[in-house]
C-alpha positions in Angstrom: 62.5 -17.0 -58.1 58.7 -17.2 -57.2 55.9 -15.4 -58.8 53.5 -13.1 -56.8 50.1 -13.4 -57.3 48.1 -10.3 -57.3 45.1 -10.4 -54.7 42.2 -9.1 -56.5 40.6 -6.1 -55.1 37.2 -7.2 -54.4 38.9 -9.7 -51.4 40.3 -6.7 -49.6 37.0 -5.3 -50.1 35.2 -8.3 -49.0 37.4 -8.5 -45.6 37.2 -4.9 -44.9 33.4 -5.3 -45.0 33.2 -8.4 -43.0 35.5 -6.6 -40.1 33.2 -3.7 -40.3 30.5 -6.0 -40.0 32.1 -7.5 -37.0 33.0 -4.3 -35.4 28.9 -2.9 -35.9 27.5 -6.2 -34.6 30.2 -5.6 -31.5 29.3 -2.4 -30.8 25.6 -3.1 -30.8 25.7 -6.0 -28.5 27.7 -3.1 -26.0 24.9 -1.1 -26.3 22.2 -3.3 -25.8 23.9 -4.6 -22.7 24.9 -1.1 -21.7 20.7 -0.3 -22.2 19.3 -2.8 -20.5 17.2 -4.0 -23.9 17.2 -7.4 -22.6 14.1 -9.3 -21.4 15.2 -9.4 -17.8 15.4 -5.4 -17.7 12.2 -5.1 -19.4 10.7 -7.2 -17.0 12.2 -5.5 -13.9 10.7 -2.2 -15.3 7.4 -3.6 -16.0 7.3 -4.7 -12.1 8.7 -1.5 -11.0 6.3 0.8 -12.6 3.5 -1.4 -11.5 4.6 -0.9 -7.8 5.1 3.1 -8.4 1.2 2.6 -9.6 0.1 0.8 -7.0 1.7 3.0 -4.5 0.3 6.1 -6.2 -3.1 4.3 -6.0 -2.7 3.9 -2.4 -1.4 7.4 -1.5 -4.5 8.6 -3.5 -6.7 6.5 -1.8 -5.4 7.4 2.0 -4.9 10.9 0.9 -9.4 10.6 -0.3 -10.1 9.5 2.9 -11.2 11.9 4.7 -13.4 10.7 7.2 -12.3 11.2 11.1 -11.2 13.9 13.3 -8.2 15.3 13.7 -8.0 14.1 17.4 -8.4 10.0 18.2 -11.5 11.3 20.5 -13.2 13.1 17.7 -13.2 9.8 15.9 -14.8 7.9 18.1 -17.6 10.5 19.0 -18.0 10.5 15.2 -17.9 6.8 15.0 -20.4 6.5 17.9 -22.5 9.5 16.2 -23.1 7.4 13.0 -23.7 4.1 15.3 -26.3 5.3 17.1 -28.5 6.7 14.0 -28.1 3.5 12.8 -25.8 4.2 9.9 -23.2 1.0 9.5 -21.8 2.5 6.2 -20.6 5.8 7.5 -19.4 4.1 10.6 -17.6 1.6 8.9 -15.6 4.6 7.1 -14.1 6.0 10.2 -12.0 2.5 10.1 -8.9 2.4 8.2 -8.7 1.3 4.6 -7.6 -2.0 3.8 -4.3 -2.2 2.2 -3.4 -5.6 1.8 -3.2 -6.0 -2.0 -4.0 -9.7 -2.0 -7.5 -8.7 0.0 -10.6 -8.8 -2.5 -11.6 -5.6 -0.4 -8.3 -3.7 -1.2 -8.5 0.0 -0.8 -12.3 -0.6 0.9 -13.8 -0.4 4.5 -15.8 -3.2 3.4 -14.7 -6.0 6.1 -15.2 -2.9 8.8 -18.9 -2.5 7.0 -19.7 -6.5 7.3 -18.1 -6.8 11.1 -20.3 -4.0 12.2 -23.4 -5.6 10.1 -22.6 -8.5 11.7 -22.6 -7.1 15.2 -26.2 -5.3 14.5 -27.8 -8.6 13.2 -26.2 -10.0 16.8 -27.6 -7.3 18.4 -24.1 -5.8 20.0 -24.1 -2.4 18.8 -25.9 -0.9 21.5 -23.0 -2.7 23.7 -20.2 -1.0 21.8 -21.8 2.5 22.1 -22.3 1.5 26.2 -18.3 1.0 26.5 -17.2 3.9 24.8 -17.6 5.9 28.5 -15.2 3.3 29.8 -12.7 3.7 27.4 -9.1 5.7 29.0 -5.9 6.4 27.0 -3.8 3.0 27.5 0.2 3.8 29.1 1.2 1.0 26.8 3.6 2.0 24.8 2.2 1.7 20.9 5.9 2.3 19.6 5.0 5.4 17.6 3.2 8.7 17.9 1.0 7.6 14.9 -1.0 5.3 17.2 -3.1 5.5 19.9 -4.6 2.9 22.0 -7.9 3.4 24.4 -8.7 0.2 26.9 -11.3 -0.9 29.2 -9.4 -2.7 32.3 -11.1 -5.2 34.7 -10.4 -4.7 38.4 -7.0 -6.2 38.0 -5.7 -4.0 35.1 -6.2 -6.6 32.8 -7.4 -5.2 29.4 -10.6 -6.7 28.5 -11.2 -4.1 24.7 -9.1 -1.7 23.6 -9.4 0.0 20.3 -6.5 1.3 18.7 -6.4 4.8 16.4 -3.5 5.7 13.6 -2.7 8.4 12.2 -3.9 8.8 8.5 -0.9 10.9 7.3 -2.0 11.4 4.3 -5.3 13.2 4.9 -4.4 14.2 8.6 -7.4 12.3 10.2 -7.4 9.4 13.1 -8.8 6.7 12.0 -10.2 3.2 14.0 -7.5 0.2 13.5 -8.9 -2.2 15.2 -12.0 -2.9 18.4 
């Protein structure tokens, strides 16, 4: 007949700890995955709240503009007001900010400030403030009720300028899109 060798203790021991071991380093790689600890989740949250900031920049910005009338009209007669002291800076704010966030002059009226600097070096300001008479609400269709579009026709119909107004929704003013 065979003889049985005793296992010592300290092996049990040793395996139970090893599967506990197993069974904690299990459960923590669950949980990790289950987290989202992982560099590709932290990532994605680091670009998420950086567009919740940059979109809370932006509605803060629109919402601190505040220059414009509450009709597209007004907005022009304010635009042409601050034209015809001479004052390009306050002219240039009744334009819409820029929002493209690759533009050096994000969140600025800036290129609006330079176009109209540029057209008082060229002398055209005094031109600009002569159309606005011949401005009429444009029939073309601007696909929402945010936007407005005045035109100067030739004899044909043919739109020669038109300047276009949106709605700032955040501050409730018209601003100038484009001219």
């Amino acid at each position: 007949m065979p003889t049985q060798t005793k296992t010592p203790k300290n092996f049990w021991l040793v395996v139970t700890a090893a599967g506990l071991l197993i069974l904690l380093l299990a459960l923590y790689m669950i949980w990790s995955a289950a987290t989202g600890t992982n560099a590709e989740d932290q990532a994605f949250d680091e670009r998420t709240r950086n567009a919740q900031q940059s979109m809370e920049e932006l509605e803060a910005a629109l919402a601190a503009d505040t220059y414009g009338g509450k009709t597209p009209e007004e907005t022009l007669q304010l635009f042409i007001g601050a034209l015809k002291k001479g004052d390009i800076n306050l002219a240039s704010k009744y334009f819409t900010l820029d929002t493209n966030t690759q533009s050096p002059d994000y969140l600025t009226h800036r290129k609006w400030e330079e176009g109209l600097r540029q057209a008082q070096t060229n002398n055209q300001i005094s031109e600009i403030i002569n159309d606005v008479p011949k401005f009429t609400l444009s029939n073309r269709n601007t696909g929402t009720n945010q936007m407005i579009e005045f035109v100067i026709t030739d004899d044909k119909g043919d739109v020669e300028r038109n300047i276009t107004f949106r709605l700032n929704e955040q501050s409730q003013v018209w601003k100038i899109e484009s001219l």
